[in-house]
C-alpha positions in Angstrom: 0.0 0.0 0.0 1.3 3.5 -0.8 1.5 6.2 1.3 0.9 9.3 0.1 2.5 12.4 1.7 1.6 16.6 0.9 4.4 18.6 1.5 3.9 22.4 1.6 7.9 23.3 1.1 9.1 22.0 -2.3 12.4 20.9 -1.1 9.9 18.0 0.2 9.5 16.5 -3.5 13.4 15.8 -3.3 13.9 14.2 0.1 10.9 12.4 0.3 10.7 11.1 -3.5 13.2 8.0 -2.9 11.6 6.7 0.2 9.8 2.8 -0.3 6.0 2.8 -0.5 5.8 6.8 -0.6 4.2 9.0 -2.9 4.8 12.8 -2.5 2.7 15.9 -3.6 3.4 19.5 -3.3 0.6 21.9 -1.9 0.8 25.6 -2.4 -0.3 27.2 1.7 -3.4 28.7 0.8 -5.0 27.1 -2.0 -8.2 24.8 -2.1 -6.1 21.2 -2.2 -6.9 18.9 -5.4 -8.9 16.0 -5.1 -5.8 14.0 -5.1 -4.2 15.7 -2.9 -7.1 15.0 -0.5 -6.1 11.3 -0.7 -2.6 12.6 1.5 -2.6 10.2 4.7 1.0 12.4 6.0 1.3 16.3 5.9 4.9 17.6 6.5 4.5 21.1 7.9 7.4 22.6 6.9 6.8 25.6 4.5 3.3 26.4 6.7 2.3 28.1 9.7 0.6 26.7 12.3 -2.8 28.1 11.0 -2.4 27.3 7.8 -1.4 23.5 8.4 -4.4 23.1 11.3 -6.5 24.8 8.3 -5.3 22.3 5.7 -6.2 19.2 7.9 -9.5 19.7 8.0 -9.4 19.5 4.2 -8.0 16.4 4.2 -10.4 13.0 5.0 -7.7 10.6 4.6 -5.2 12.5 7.0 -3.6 10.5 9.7 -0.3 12.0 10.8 1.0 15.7 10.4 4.7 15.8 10.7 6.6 19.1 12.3 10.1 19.5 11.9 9.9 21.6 15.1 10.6 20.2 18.7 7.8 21.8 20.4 4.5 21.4 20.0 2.7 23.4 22.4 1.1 25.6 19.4 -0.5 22.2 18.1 -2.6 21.4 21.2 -6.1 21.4 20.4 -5.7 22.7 16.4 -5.8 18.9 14.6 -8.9 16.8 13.8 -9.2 14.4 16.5 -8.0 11.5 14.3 -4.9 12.7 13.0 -2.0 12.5 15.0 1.7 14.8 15.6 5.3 13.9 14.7 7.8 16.5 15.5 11.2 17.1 15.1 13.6 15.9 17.7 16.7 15.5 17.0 16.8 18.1 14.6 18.1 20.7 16.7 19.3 19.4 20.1 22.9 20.0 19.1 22.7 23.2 18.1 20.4 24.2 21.1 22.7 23.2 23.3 25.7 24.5 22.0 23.9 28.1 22.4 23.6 26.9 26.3 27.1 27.0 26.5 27.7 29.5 24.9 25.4 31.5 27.3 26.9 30.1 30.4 30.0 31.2 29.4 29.4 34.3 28.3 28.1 34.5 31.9 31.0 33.0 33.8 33.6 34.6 31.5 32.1 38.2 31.6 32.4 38.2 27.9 30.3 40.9 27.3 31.5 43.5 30.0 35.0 43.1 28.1 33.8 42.9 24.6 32.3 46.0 25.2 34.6 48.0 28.1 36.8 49.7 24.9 39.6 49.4 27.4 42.5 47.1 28.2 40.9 46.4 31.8 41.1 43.0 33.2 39.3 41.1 36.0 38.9 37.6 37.3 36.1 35.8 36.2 34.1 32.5 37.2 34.4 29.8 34.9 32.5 26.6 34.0 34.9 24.1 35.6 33.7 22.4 39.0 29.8 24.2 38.1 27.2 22.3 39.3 24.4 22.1 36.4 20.9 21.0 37.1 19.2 20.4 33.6 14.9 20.5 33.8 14.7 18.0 31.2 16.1 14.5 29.9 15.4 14.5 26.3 17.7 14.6 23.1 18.5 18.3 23.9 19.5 17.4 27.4 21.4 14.5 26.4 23.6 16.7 23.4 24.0 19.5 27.0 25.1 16.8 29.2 28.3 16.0 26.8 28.9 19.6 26.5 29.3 20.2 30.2 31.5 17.4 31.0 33.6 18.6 28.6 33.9 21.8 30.0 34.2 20.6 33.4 30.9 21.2 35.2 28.6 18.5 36.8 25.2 18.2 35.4 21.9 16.5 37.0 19.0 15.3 34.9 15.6 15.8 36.1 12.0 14.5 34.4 8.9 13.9 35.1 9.5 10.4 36.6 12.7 8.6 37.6 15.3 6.1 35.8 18.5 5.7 35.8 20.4 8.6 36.1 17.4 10.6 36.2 15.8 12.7 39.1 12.2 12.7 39.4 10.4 16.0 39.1 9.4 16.0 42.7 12.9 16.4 43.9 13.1 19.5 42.6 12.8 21.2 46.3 15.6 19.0 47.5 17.9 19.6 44.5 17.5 23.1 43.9 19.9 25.1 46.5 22.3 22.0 45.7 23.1 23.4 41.9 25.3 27.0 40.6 23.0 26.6 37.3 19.4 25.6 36.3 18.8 24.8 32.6 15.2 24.6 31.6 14.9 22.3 28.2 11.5 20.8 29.1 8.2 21.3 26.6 5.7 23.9 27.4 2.8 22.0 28.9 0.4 22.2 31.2 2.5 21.1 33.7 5.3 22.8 32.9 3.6 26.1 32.6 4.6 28.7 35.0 6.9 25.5 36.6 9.6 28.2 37.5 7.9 30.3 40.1 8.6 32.5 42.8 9.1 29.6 45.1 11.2 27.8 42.5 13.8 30.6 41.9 14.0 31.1 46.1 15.2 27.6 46.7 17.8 28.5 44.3 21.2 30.0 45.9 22.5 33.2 45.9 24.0 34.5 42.5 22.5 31.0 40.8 22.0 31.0 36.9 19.1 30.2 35.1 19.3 29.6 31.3 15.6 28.9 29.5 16.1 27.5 26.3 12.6 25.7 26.8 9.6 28.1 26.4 9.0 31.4 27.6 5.7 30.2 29.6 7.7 27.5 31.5 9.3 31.2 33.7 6.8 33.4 35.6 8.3 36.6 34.0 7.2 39.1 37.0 9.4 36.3 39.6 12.1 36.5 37.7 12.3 40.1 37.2 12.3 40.4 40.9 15.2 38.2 41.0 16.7 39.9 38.5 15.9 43.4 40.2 17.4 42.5 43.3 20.7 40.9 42.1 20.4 37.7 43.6 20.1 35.9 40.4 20.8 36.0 37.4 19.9 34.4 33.9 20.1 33.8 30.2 17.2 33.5 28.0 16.7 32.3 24.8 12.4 32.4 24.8 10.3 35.2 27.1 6.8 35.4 27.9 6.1 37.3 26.2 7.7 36.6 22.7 8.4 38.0 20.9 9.3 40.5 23.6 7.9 43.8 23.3 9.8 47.3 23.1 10.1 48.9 26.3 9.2 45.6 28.4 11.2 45.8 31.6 13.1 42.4 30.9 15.2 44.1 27.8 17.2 46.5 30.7 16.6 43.7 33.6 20.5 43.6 35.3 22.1 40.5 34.9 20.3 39.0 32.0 22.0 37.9 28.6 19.0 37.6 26.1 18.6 36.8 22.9 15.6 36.3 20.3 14.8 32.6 19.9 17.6 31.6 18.1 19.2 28.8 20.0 18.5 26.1 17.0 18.6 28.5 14.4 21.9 27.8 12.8 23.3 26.4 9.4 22.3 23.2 8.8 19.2 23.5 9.9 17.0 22.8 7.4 19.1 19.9 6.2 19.0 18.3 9.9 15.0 18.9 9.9 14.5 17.1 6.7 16.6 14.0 7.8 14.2 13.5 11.2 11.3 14.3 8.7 12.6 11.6 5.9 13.0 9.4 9.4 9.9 9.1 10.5 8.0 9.4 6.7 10.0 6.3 5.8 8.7 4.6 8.8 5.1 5.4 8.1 6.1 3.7 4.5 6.6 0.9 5.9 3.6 0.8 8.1 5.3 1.5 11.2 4.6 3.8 14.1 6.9 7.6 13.2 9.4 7.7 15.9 8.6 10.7 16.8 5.0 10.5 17.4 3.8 12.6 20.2 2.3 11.2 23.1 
């Protein structure tokens, strides 16, 4: 039986076209889809917004599976026909994600920016990475690609998830563990238990002069507890996603002291597109052969 997949980016004709027991068809975002392109049992939403994919679906009887080549999925909740189900993208940008970590902690530790922008031959000592201990929110592929990151540079990390395995911390240690850790790096999904996770009562457990680096999703920090945090000089933090976001002009968190932002760029690198399409040929290939995507979300 053939399988036959719309794609809305026409880089999909090429990386799909070679996969067993797959036909691909291109769709044009926006226009009324042909009657054979209502037959598509996979959409790959690359190319489309989230409204205009969610608006597509409901086009489409034979849809079963849409396939994002994003890791989050938060902005899907709710927006699909009840039978059609969500692959996303991990994999695809774990690397890169967590290479921008780094690079924010050590921008931190090193005091990069005070001397890249000083103008004067000034020196101090700086904290560094090495003997840091790390607490990572989060146990996926993102954390995983962090973890090897930190060793190298000398720091200790701690995994924490929703439940425990090995090597893993259950979410409900997070009182315990907190004051224990330098750092905190959020990588978790946005979801209903996540949202608002990092609260006033979360950032207090943390000790004095602590680091927290969100390279999750804006909504997983209560903005206003931070800020205080922030305001005070007790903590301090680098953030890759706000709530809001994007962040508006004149929003207290662009002059907050001790805050490194930047706009929601941690996975948005060269390469990226290329490393989308291989988790997106990944898990089309395995609907091809009447499996299960490996990324479906649960």
């Amino acid at each position: 039986m053939t399988t036959t997949v719309l794609v809305l980016d026409p880089r999909g004709l090429t990386e799909l076209a070679d996969l067993p027991g797959v036909r691909v068809l291109h769709h044009v975002p926006g226009a009324e889809p042909t009657d054979e392109a209502r037959t598509a049992q996979v959409l790959v939403a690359e190319g489309g917004t989230v409204d205009e994919v969610a608006a597509l679906a409901t086009q489409l009887p034979a849809l079963r599976l849409v396939q994002t080549t994003n890791a989050g999925t938060e902005t899907w909740v709710g927006r699909l026909p009840a039978q059609v189900e969500l692959s996303n993208g991990r994999g695809a940008h774990g690397a890169s994600t967590a290479e921008w970590v780094l690079a924010g902690m050590l921008a931190v530790y090193r005091d990069l920016v005070t001397f890249a922008g000083a103008r004067t031959w000034s020196d101090h000592r700086t904290e560094t990475l090495v003997g840091k201990r790390v607490l990572v929110l989060g146990a996926g592929d993102l954390a995983t690609e962090l973890v090897v990151r930190l060793h190298a540079c000398g720091a200790s990390s701690t995994l924490v998830a929703r439940t425990a395995r090995d090597g893993v911390h259950a979410i409900d240690e997070l009182a315990q563990l907190l004051p224990a850790h330098d750092a905190v790096v959020l990588v978790v999904p946005l979801t209903d238990s996540t949202r608002g996770l990092v609260d006033a009562a979360f950032l207090a457990r943390m000790p004095d002069r602590a680091l927290l680096v969100n390279a999750a999703r804006g909504g997983v920090v209560d903005t206003g507890a931070l800020l205080a945090e922030l305001t005070s000089g007790r903590l301090r933090a680098v953030l890759d996603v706000t709530d809001p976001e994007p962040l508006p002009d004149g929003h207290p968190l662009w002059g907050a002291p001790g805050l490194l932002l930047t706009p929601h760029v941690g996975g948005f690198t060269s390469g990226r597109d290329d490393r989308a399409w291989a988790v997106a040929r990944t898990n089309v290939a395995a609907v091809g052969r009447g499996e299960q995507p490996p990324n479906l979300v649960r």
